[in-house]
PyMOL Python script that loads the backbone (N, CA, C, O; Angstrom):
from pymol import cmd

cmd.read_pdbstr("""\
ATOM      1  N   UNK A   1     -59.658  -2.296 -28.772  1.00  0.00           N
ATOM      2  CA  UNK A   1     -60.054  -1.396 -27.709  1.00  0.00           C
ATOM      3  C   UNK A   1     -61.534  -1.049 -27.912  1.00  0.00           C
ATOM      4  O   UNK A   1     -61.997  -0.842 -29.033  1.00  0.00           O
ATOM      5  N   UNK A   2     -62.286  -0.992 -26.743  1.00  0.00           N
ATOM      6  CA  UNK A   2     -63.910  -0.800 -26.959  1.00  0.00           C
ATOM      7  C   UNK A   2     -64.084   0.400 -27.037  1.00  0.00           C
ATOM      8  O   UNK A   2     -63.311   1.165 -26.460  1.00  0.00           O
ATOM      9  N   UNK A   3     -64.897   0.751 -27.600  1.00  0.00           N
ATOM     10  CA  UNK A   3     -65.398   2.388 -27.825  1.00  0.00           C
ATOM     11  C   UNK A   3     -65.711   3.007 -26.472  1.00  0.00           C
ATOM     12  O   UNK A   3     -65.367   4.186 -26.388  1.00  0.00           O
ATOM     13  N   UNK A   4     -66.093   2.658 -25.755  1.00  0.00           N
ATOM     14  CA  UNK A   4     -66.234   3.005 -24.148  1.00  0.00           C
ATOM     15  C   UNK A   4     -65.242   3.564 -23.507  1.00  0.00           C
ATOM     16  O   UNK A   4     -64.963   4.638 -22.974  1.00  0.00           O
ATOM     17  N   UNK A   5     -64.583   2.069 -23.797  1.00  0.00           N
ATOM     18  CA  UNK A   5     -62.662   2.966 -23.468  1.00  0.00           C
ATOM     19  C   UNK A   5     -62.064   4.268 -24.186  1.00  0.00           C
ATOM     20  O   UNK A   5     -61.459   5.147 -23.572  1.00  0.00           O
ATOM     21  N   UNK A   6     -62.296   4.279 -25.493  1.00  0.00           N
ATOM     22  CA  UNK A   6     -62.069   5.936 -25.910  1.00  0.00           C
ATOM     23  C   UNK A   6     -62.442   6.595 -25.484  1.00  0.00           C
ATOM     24  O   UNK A   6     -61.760   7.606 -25.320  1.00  0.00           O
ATOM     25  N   UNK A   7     -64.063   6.553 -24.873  1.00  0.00           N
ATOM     26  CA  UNK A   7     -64.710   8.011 -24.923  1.00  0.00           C
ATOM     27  C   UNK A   7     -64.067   8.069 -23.425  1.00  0.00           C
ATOM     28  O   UNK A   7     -63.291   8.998 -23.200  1.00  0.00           O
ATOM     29  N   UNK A   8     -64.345   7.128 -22.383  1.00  0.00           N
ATOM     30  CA  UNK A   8     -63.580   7.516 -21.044  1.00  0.00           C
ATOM     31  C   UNK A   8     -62.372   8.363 -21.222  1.00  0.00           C
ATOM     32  O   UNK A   8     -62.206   9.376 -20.542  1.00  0.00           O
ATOM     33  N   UNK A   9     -61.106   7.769 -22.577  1.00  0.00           N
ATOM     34  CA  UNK A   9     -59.858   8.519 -22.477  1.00  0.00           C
ATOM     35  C   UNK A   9     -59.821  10.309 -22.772  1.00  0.00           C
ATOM     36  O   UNK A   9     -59.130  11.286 -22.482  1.00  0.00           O
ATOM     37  N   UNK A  10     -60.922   9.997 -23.458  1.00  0.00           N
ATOM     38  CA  UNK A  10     -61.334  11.398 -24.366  1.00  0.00           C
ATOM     39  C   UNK A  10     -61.357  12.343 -23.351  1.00  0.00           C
ATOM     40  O   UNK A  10     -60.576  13.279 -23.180  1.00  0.00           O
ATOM     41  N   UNK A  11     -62.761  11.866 -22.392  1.00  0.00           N
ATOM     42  CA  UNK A  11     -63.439  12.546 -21.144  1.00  0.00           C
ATOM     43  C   UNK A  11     -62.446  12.781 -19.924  1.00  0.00           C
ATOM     44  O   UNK A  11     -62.509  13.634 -19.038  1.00  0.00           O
ATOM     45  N   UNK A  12     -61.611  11.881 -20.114  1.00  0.00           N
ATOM     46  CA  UNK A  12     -59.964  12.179 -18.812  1.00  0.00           C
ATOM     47  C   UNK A  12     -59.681  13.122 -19.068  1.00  0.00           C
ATOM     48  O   UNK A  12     -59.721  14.097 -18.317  1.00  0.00           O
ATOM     49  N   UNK A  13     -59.233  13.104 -20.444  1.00  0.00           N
ATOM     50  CA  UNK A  13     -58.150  14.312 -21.419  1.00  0.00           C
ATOM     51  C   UNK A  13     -58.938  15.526 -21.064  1.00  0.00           C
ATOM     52  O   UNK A  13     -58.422  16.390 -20.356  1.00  0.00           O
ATOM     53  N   UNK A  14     -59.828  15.615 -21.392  1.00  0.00           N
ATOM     54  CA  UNK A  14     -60.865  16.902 -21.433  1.00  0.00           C
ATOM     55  C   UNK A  14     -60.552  17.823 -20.315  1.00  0.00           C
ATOM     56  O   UNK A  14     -59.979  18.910 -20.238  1.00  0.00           O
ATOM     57  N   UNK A  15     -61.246  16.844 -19.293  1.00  0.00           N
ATOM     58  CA  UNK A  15     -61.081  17.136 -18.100  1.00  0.00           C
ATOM     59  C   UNK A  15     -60.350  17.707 -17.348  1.00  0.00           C
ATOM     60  O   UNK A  15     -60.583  18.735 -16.712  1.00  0.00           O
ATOM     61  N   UNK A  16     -58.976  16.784 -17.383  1.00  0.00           N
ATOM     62  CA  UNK A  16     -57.681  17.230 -16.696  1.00  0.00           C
ATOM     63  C   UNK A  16     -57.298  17.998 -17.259  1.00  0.00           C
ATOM     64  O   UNK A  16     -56.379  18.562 -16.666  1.00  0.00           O
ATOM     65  N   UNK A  17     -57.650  18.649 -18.802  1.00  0.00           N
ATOM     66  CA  UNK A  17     -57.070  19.864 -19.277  1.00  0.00           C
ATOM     67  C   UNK A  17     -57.799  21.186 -18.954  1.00  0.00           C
ATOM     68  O   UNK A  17     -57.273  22.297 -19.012  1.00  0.00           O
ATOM     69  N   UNK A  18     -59.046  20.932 -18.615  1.00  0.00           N
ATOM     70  CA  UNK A  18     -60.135  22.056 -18.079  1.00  0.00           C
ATOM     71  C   UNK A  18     -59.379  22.551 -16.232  1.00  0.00           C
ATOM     72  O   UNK A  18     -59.177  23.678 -15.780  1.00  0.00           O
ATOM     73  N   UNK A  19     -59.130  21.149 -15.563  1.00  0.00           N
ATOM     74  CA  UNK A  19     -58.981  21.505 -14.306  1.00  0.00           C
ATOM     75  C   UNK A  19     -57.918  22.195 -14.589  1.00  0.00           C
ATOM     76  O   UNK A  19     -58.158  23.386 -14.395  1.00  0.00           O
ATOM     77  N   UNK A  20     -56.414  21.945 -15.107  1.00  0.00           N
ATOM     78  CA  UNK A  20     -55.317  22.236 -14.667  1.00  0.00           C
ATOM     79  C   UNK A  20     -55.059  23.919 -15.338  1.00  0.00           C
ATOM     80  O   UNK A  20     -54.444  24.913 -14.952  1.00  0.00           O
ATOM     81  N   UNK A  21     -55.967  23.545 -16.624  1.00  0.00           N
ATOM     82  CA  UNK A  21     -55.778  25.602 -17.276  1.00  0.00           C
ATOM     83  C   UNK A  21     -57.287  26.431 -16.353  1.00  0.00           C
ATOM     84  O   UNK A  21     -57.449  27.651 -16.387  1.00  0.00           O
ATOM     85  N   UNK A  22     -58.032  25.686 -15.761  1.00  0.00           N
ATOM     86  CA  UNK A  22     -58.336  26.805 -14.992  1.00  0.00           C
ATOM     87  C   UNK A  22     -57.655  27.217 -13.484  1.00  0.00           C
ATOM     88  O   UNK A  22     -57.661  28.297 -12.892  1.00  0.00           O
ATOM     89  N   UNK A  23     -57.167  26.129 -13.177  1.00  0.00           N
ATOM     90  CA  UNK A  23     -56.470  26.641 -11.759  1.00  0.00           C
ATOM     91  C   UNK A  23     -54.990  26.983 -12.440  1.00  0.00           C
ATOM     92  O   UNK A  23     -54.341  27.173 -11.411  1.00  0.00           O
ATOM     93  N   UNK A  24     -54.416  27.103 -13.114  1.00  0.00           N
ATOM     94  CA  UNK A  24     -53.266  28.172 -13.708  1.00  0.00           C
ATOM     95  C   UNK A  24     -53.448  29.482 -13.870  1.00  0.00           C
ATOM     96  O   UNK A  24     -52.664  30.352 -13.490  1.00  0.00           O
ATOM     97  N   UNK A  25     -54.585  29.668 -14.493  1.00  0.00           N
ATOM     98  CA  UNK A  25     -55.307  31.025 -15.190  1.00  0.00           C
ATOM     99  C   UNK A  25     -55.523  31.645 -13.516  1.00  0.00           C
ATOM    100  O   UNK A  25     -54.936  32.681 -13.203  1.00  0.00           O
ATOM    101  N   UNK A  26     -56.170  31.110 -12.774  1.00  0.00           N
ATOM    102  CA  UNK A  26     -56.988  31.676 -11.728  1.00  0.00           C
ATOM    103  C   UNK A  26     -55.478  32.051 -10.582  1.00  0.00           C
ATOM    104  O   UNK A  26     -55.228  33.182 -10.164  1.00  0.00           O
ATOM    105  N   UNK A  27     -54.796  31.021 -10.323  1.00  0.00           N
ATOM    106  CA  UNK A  27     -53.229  31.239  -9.614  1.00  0.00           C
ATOM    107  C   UNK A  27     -52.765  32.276 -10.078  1.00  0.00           C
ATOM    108  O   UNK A  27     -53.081  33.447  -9.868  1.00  0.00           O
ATOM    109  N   UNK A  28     -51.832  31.740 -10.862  1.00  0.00           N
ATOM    110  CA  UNK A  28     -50.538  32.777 -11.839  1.00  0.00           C
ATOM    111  C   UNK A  28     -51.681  33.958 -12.177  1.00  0.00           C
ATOM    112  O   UNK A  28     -51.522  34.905 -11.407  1.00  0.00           O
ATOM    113  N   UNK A  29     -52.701  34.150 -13.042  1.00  0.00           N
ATOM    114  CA  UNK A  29     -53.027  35.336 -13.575  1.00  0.00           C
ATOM    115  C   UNK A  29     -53.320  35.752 -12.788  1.00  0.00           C
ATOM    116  O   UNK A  29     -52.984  36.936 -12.800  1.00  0.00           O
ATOM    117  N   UNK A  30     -53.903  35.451 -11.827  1.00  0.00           N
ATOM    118  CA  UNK A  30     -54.247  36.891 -10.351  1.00  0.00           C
ATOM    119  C   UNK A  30     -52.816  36.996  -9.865  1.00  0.00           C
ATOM    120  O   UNK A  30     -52.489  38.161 -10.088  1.00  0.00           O
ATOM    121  N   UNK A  31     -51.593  36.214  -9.195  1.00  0.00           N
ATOM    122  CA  UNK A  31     -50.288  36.762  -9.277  1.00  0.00           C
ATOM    123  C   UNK A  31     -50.136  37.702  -9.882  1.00  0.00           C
ATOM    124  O   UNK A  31     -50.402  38.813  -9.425  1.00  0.00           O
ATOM    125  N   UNK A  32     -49.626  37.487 -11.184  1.00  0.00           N
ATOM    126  CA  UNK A  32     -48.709  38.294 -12.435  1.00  0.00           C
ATOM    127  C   UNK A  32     -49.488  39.295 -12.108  1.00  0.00           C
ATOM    128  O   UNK A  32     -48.832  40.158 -11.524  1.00  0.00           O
ATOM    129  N   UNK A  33     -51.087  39.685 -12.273  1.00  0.00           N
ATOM    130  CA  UNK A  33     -52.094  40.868 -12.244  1.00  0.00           C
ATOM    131  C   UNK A  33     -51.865  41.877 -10.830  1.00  0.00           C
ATOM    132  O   UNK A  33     -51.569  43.070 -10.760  1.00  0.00           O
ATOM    133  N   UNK A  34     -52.097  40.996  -9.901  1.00  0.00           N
ATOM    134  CA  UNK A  34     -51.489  42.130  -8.574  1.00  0.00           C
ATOM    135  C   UNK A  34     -50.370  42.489  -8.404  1.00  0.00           C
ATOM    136  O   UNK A  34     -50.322  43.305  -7.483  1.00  0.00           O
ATOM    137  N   UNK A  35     -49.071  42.204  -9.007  1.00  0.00           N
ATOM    138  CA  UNK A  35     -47.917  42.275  -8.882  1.00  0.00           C
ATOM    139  C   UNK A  35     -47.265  42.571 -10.035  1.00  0.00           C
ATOM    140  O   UNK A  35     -46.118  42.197 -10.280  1.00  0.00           O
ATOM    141  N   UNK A  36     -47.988  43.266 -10.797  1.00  0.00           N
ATOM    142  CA  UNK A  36     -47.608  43.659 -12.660  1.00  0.00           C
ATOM    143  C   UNK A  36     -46.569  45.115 -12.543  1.00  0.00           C
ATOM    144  O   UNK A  36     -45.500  45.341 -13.110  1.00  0.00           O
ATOM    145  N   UNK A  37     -47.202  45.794 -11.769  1.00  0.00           N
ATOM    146  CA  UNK A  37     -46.253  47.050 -11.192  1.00  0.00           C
ATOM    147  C   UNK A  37     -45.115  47.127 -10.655  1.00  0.00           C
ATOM    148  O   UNK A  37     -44.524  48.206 -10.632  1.00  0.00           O
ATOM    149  N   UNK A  38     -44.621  46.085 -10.155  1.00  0.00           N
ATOM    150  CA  UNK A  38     -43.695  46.269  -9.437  1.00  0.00           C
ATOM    151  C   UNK A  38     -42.632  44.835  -9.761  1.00  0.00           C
ATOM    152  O   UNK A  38     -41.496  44.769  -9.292  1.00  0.00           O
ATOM    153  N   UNK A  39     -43.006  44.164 -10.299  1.00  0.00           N
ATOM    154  CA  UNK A  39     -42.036  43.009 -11.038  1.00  0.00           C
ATOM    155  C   UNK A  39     -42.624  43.225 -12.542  1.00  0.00           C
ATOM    156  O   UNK A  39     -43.688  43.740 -12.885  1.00  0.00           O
ATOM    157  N   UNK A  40     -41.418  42.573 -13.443  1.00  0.00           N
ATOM    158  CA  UNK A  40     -42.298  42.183 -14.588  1.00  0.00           C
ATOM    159  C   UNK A  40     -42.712  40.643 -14.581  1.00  0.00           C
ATOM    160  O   UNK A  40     -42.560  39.797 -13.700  1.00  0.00           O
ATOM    161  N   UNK A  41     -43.253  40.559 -15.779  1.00  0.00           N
ATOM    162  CA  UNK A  41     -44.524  39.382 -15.898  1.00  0.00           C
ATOM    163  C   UNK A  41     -43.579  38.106 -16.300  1.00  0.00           C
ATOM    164  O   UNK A  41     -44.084  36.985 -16.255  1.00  0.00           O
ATOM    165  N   UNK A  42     -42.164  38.272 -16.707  1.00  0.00           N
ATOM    166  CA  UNK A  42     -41.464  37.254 -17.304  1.00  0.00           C
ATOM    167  C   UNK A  42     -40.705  36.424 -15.840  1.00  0.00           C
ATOM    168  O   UNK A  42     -40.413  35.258 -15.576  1.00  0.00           O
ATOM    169  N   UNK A  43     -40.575  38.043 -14.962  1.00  0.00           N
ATOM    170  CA  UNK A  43     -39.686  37.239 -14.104  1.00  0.00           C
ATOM    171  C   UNK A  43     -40.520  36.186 -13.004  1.00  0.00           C
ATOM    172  O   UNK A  43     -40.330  35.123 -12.413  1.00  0.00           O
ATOM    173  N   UNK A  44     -41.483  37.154 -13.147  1.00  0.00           N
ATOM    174  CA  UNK A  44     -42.915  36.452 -11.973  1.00  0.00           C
ATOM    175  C   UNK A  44     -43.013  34.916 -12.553  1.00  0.00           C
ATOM    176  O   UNK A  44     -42.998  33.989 -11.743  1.00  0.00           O
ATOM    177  N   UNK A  45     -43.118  34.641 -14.033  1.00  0.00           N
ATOM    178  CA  UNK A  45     -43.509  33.210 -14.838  1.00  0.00           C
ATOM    179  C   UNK A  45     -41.927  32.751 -14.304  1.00  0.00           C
ATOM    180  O   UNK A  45     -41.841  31.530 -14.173  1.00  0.00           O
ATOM    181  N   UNK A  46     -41.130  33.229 -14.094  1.00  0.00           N
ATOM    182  CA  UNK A  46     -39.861  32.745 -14.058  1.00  0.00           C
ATOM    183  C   UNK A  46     -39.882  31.794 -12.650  1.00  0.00           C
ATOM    184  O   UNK A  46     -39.624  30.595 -12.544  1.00  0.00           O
ATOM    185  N   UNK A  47     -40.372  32.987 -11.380  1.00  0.00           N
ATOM    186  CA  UNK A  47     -40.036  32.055 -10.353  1.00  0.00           C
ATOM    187  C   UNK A  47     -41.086  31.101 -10.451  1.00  0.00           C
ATOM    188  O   UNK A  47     -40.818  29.904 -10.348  1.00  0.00           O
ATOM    189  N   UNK A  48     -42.202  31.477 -10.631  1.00  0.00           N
ATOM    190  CA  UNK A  48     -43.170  30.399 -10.626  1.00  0.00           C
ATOM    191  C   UNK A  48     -42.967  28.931 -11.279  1.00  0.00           C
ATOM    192  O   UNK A  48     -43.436  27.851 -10.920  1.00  0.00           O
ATOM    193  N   UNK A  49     -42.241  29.205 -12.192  1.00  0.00           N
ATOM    194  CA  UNK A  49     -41.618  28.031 -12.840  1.00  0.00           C
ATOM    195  C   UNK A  49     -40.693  27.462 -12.361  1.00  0.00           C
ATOM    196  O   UNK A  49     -40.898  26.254 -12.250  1.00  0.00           O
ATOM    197  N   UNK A  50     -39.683  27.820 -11.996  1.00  0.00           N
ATOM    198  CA  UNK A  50     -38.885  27.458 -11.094  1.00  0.00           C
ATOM    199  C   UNK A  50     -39.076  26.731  -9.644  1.00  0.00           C
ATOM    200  O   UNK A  50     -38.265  26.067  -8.999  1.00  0.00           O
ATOM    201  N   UNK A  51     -40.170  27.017  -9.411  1.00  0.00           N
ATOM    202  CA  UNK A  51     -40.619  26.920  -7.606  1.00  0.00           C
ATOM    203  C   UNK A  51     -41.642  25.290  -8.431  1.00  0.00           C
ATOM    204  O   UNK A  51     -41.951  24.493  -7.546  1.00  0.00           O
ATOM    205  N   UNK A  52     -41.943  25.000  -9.374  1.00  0.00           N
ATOM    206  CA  UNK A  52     -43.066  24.409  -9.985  1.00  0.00           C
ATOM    207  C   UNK A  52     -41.568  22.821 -10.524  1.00  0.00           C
ATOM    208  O   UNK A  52     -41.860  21.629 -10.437  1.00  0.00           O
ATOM    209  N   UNK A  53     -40.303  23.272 -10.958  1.00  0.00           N
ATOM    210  CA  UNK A  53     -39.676  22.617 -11.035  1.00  0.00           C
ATOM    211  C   UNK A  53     -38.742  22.105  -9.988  1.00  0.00           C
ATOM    212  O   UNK A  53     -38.569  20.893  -9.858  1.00  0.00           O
ATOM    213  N   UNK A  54     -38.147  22.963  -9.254  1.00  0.00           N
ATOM    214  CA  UNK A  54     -37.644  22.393  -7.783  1.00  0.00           C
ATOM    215  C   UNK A  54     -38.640  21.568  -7.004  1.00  0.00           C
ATOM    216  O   UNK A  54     -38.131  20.573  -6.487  1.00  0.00           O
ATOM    217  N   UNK A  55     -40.044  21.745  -6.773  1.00  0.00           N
ATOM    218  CA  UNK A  55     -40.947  20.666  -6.531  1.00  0.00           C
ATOM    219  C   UNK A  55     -41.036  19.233  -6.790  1.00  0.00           C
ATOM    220  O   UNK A  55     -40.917  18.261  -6.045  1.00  0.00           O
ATOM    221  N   UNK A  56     -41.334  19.379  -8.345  1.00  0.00           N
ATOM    222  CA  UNK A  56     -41.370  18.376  -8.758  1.00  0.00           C
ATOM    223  C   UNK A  56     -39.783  17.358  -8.585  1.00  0.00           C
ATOM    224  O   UNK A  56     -39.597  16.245  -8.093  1.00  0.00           O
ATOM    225  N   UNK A  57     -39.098  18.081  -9.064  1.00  0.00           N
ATOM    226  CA  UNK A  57     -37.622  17.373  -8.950  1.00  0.00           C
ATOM    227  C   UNK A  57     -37.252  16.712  -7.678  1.00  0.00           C
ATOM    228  O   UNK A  57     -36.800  15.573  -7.557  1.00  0.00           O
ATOM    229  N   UNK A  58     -37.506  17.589  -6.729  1.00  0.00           N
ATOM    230  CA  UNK A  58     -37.336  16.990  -5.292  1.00  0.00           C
ATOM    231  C   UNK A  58     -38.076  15.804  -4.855  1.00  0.00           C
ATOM    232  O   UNK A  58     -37.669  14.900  -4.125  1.00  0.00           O
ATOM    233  N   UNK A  59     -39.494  15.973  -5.537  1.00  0.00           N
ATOM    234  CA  UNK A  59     -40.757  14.676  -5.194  1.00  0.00           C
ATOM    235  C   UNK A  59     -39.711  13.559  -5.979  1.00  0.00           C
ATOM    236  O   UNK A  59     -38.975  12.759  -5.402  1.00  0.00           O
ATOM    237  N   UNK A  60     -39.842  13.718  -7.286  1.00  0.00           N
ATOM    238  CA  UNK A  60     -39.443  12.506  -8.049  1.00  0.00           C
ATOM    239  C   UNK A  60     -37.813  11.987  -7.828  1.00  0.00           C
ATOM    240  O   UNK A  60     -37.772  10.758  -7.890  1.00  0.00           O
ATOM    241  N   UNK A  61     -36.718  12.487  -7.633  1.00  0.00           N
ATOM    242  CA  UNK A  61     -35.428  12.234  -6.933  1.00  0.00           C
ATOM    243  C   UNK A  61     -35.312  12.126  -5.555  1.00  0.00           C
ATOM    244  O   UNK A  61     -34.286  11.567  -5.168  1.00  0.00           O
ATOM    245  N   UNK A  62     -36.118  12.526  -4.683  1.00  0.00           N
ATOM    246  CA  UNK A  62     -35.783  12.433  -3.256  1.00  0.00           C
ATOM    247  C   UNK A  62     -36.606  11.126  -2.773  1.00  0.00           C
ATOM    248  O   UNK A  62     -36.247  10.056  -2.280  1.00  0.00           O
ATOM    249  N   UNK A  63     -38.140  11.788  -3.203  1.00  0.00           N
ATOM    250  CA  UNK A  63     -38.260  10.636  -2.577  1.00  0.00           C
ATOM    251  C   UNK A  63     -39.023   9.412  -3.455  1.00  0.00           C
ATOM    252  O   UNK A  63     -40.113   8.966  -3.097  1.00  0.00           O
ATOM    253  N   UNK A  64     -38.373   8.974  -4.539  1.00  0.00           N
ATOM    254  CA  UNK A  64     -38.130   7.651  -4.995  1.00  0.00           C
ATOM    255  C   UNK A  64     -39.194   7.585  -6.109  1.00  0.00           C
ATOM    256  O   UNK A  64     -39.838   6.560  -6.332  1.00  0.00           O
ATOM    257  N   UNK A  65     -39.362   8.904  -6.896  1.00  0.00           N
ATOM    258  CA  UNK A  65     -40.271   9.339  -8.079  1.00  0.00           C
ATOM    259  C   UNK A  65     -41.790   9.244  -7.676  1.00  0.00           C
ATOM    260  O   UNK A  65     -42.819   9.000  -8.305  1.00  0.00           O
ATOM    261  N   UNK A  66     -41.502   9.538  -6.374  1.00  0.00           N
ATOM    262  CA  UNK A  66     -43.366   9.452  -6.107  1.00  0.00           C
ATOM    263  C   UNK A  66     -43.304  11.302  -5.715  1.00  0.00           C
ATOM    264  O   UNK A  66     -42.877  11.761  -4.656  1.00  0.00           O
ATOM    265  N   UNK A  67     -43.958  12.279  -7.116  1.00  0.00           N
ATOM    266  CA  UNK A  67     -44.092  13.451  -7.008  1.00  0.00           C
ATOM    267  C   UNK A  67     -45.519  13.891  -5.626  1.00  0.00           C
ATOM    268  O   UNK A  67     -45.724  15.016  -5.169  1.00  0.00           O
ATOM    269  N   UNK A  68     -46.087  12.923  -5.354  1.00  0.00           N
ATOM    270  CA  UNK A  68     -47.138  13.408  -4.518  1.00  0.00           C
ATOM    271  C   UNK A  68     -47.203  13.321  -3.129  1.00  0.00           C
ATOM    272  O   UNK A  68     -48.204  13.495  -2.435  1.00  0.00           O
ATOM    273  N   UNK A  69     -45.422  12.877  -2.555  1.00  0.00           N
ATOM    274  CA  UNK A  69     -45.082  13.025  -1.215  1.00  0.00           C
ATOM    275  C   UNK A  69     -45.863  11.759  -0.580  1.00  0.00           C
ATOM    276  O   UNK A  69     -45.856  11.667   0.647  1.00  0.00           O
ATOM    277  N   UNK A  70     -46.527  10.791  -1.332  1.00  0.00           N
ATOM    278  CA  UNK A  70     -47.198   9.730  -0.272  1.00  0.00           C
ATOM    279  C   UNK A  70     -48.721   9.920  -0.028  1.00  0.00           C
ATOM    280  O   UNK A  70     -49.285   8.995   0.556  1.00  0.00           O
ATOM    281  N   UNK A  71     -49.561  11.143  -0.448  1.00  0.00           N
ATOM    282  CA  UNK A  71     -50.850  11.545  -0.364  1.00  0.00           C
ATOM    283  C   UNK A  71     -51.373  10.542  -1.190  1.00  0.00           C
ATOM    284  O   UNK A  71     -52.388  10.045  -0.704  1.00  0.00           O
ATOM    285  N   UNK A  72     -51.158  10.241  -1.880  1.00  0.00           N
ATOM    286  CA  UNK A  72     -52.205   9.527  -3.138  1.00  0.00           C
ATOM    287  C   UNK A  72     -52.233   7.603  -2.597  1.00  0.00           C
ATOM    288  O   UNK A  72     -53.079   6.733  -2.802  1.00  0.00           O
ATOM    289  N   UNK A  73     -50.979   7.569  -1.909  1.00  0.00           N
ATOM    290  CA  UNK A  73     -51.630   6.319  -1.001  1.00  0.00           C
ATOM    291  C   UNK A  73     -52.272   6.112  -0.235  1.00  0.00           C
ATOM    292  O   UNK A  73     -52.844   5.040  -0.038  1.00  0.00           O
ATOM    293  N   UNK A  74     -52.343   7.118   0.413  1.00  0.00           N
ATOM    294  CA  UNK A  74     -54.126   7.261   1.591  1.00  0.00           C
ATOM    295  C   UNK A  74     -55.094   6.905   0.881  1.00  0.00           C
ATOM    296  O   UNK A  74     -55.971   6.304   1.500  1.00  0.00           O
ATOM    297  N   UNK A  75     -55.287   7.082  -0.384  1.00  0.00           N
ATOM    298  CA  UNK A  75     -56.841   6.517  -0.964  1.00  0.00           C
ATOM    299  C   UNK A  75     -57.206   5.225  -1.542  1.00  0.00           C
ATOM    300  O   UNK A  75     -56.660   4.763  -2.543  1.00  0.00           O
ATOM    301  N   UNK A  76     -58.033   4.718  -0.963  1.00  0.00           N
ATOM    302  CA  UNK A  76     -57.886   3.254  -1.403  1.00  0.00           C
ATOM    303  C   UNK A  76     -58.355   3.136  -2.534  1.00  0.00           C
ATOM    304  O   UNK A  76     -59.227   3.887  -2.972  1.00  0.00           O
ATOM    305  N   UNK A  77     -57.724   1.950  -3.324  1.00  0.00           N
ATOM    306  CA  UNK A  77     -58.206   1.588  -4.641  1.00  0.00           C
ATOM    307  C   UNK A  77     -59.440   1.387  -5.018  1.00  0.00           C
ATOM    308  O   UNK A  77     -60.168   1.044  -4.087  1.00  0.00           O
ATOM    309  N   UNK A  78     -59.954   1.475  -6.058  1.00  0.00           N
ATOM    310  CA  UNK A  78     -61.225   1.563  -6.114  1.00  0.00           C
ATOM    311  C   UNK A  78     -61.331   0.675  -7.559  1.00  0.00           C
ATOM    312  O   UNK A  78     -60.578   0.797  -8.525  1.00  0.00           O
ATOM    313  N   UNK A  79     -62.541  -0.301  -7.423  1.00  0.00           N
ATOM    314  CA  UNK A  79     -62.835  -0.942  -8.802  1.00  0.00           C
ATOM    315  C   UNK A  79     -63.701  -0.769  -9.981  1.00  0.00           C
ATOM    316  O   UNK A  79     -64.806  -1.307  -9.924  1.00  0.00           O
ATOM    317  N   UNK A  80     -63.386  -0.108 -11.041  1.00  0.00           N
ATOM    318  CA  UNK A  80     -63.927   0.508 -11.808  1.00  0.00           C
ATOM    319  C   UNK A  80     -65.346  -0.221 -12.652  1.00  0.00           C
ATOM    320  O   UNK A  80     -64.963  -0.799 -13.669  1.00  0.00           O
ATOM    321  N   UNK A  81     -66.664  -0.299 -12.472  1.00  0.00           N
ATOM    322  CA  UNK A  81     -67.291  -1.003 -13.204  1.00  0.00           C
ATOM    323  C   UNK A  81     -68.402   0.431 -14.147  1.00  0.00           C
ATOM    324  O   UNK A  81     -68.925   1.526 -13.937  1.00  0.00           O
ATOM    325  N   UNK A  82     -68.237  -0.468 -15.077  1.00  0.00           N
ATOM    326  CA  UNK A  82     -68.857   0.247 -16.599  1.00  0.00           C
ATOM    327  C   UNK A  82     -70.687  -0.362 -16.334  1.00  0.00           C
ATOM    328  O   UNK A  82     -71.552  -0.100 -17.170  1.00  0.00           O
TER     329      UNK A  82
END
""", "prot")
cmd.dss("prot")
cmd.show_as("cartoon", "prot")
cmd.util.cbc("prot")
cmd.orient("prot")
C-alpha cells in the first residue's frame, strides 16, 4: 500500500469523525439543552436513538440495504486522480 493511500485513509477518518461529532454536539446538545426541564436527558438520548435506529433499519431492510433511500445515486461517479 503507498503512503499516499494512508495519509488519504487517515484524512477520511479525521474528517468524517470531525463532521459527524460536530453535527451531533450541535443537534442533540441544543435538543437535550432546550428541553432539559421538562424531560430528562436519558430519555431525550433515548428517543433520539431510537428514531436514529428505526431509520436506519427501515433504509437497510426495506429497501434492499441501501440506508440512503437512493440519494447517493444521483451523483455521478467520479475518477479519482492523485
Amino acid at each position: 500500500m503507498d503512503i499516499h493511500v494512508i495519509y488519504a485513509i487517515i484524512g477520511f477518518l479525521l474528517a468524517a469523525y470531525a463532521v459527524v461529532g460536530n453535527d451531533a454536539v450541535q443537534t442533540l446538545g441544543t435538543f437535550i439543552a432546550s428541553n432539559s426541564k421538562v424531560v430528562k436527558w436519558y430519555w431525550m438520548w433515548l428517543a433520539a436513538s431510537s428514531v436514529l435506529v428505526i431509520t436506519l433499519s427501515y433504509g437497510w431492510y426495506v429497501n434492499g440495504g441501501d440506508i440512503s433511500f437512493g440519494r447517493l445515486a444521483k451523483i455521478p461517479p467520479m475518477q479519482v486522480q492523485w
